[in-house]
N, C-alpha and C positions, 0 to 999 in steps of 0.2 A: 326521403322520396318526395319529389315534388305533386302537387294535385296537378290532375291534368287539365286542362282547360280546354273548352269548347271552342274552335276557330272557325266561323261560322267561311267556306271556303263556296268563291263565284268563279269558275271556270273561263278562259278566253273562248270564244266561239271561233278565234284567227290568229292564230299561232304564227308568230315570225320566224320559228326555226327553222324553216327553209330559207331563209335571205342570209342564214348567216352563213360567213366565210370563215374555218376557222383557223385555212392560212396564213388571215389577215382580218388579225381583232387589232384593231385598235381603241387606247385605253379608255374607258368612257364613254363611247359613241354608241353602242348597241347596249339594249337592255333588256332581261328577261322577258317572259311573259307576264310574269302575275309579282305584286307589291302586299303587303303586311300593313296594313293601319289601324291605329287604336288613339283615341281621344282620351282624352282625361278633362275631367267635367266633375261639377260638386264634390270637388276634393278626390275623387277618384278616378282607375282606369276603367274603361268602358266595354261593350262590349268588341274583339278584336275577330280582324277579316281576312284575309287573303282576296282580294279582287285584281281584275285586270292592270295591268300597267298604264296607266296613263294619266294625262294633265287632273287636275283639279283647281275648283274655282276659290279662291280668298278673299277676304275684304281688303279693298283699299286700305283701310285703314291696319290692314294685322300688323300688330304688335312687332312682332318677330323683324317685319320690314323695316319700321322704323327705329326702333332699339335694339336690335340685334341679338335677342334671347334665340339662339340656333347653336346647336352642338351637333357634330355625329362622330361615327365609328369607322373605319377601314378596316376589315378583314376578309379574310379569302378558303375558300373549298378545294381541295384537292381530288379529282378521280387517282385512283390506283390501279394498276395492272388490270385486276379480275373488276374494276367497274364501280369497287366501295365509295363511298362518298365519305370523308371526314372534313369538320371545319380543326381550323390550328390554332390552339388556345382560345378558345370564344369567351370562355369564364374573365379571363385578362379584361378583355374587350368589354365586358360590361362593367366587371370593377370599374375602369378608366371612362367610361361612358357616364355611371353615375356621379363618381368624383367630377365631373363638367361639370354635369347637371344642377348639383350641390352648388360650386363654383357662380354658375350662373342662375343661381336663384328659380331652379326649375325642377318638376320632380321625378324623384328614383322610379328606375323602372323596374319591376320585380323578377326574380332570376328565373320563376317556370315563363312569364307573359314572352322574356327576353327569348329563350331558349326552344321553348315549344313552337313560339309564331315562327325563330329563324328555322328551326328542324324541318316543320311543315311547306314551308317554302319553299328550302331548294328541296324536299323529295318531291314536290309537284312540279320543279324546275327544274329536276334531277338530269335531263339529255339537255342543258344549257352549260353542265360544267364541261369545259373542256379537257381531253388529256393529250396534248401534245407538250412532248418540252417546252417549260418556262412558261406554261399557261395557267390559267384557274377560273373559277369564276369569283372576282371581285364582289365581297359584300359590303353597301352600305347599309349603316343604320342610323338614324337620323332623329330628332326631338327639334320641334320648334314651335313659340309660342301662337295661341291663335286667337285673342281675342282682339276684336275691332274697337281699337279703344285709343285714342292717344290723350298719352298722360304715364310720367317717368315712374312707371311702376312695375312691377311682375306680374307677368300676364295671368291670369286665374285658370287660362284653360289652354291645352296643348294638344299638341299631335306628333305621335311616336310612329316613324314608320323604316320600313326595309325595304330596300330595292336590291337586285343584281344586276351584274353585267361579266360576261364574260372577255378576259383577258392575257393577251399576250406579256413580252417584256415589255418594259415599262420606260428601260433607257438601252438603248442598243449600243452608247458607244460610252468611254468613261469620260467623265467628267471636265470640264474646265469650270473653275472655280476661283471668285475673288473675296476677298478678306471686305465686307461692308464696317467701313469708317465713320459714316454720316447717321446711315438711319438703325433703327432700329425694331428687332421684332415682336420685345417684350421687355417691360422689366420686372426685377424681385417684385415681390407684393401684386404682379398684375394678375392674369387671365393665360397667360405663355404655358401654364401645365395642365391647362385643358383645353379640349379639342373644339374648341369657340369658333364660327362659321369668320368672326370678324379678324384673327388670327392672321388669317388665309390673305383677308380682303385687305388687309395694312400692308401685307409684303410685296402687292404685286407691284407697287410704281417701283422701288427700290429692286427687285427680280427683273423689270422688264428696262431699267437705265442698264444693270449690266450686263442683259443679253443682247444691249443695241454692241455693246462693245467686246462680242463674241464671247461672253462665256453664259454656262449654262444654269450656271444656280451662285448664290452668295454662301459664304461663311459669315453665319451672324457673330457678333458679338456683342459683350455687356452693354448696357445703357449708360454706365455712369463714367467708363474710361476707354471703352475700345479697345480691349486688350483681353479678355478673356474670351476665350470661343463659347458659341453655346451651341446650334446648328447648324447646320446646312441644305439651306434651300427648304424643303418641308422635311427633311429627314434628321432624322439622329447622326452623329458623325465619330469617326474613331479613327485613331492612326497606329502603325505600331511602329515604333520606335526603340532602334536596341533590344528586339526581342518579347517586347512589352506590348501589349494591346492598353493603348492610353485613351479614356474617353471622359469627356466632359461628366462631374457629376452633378447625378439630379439637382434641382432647384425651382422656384415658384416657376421661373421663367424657362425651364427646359421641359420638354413633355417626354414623359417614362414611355418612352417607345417599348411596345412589345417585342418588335423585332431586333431591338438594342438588347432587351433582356435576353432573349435566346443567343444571341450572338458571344452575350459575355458567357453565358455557360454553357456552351461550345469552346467557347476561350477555356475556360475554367475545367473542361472536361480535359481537352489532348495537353494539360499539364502548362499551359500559357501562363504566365505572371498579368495581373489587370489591377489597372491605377486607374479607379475612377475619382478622378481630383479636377481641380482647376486647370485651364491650359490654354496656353498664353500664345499669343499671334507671332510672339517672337524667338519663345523657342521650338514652336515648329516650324520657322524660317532657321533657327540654328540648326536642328537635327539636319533638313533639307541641307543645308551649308556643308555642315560637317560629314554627310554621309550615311549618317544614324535613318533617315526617316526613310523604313522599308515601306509603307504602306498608308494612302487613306482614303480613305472612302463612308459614304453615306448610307445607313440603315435603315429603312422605313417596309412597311406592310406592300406598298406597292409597286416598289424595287428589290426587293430584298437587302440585297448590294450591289451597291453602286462603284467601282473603284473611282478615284479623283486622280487624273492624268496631271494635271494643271492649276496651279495655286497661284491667283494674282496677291503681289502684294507690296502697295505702297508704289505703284504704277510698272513694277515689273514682273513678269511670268516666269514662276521657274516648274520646271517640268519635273516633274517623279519617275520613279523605274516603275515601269509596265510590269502588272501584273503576271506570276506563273503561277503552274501546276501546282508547287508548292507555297505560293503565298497561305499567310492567311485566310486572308478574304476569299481566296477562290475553295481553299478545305471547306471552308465555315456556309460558303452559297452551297456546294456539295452534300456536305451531310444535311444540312436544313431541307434542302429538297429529298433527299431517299428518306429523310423521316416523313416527309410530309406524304410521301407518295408510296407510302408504306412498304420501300424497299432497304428498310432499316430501321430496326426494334428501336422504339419510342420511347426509351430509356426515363423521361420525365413525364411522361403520360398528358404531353401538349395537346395529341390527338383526338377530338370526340367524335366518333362515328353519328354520322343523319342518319 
């Protein structure tokens, strides 16, 4: 049994839920009312708040700014039919949050501070989660360093907080995708399997040379030959091939997407074979040749899946079969949604009720 902690909770006096449209969420742009923040100060966490959503002031000089001690989390709340709120797998979410944290030289956040601040949240932000198809409300959670100090060190004092926003799809149409040959987004030994704000900040000149050239996210590959896949774009990626659900395995430099792990045991549940191995830029251009490659598409928290229409590679585009009814990836977006939206027994018990 977790202790309960005191959240000391500052009400908005001006509530935005009337601006919202929930025809028309898009990703990112609107944000709850009320935020979660907790300091960590002489080695400990401090007292933690619920206050209103908005800016706050930092030092020039923060830490965080200039060396990049910043981590957070991506996950999401579901309304159901009769109005329950559940978050999906949040325990995942903070393992994968502290393992950053660890990574980046910053500290664990404890699993009632984690748990109680996010519960408290969305039941005071409880008419912000949406429930129209293919909606939710998006949770961050976020850790970044706060001391005004420069000088190549770990910062001594931090700030742990959560925000929401309520959201639609994520990607409306599938994919075009090209094979990146030059740069790269990680290697073994680096910072690639945790959720590092600088991650993010290395991929976009390489994302936005190949959306000048009309596609919409890359296929990373290894650092040392170009020839191993590891993502795609900010997600996890998988193909099925001959039957097989084939996905890149873990490494320093792939991040253990939670929404990759559901998806394989979804695979693993309706009887699927799954090779989580190495996999090479050129026999997924053979399968695509040969005929074999039914299916692939990108996994992440704020797509669910994504199918890949479109594979550049080595300056030419070759096209995939369009997704159906019975693909995989369409069963697999299918069941993950009626579990999440509790119109289908939660057989792994991903779901925690707010």
């Amino acid at each position: 049994m977790l202790d309960t902690i005191t959240i000391r909770t500052q009400r908005t006096t001006a509530s935005r839920l009337q601006q919202l449209d929930p025809d028309r969420l898009e990703f990112g742009k609107v944000f709850s009312d009320h935020m979660f923040v907790v300091d960590y100060q002489d080695g400990e966490w401090q007292e933690p708040q619920i206050v209103p959503y908005g800016d706050m002031a930092v030092s020039p000089a923060n830490s965080a700014l200039h060396y990049g001690q910043a981590i957070f989390e991506g996950m999401k709340a579901y309304k159901n039919p009769q109005g329950d709120i559940a978050l999906f797998r949040p325990y995942d979410n903070l393992q994968r949050l502290n393992l950053s944290a660890e990574r980046m030289c910053m500290p664990a956040i404890p699993e009632e501070l984690f748990m109680q601040g996010l519960s408290q949240l969305i039941r005071l932000d409880a008419n912000w989660v949406p429930d129209s198809p293919g909606s939710a409300l998006y949770i961050r959670p976020f850790m970044f360093a706060t001391d005004g100090f420069i000088g190549v060190r770990p910062s001594d004092n931090y700030r742990f907080m959560i925000f929401t926003c309520p959201v639609g799809l994520y990607y409306n149409k599938p994919l075009r995708v090209r094979f990146e040959e030059k740069f790269v987004r990680s290697a073994e030994g680096g910072a690639g399997y945790a959720k590092a704000a600088g991650n993010y900040g290395a991929a976009m000149w390489p994302t936005k040379l190949a959306q000048q050239e009309g596609y919409h996210q890359l296929l990373w590959t290894d650092s040392s030959a170009h020839q191993f896949i590891e993502e795609s774009g900010t997600m996890n990626v998988m193909f099925v091939i001959d039957g097989r659900v084939v996905t890149p395995a873990l490494s320093t430099s792939i991040l253990d997407g939670i929404t990759r792990k559901s998806v394989l045991q979804v695979a693993h549940d309706l009887g699927m074979p799954v090779e989580e191995r190495k996999v090479s830029a050129t026999e997924i251009m053979a399968a695509q040749a040969n005929g074999t490659l039914q299916e692939a598409f990108g996994v992440g928290t704020a797509a669910t899946i994504a199918p890949i229409a479109v594979i550049g590679f080595q300056g030419q585009d070759y096209t995939l079969p369009a997704p159906s009814m019975t693909s995989f990836s369409q069963k697999a977006s299918a069941i993950l949604s009626a579990i999440r939206t509790g119109e289908a027994p939660d057989t792994h018990n991903w779901m925690v009720q707010v």
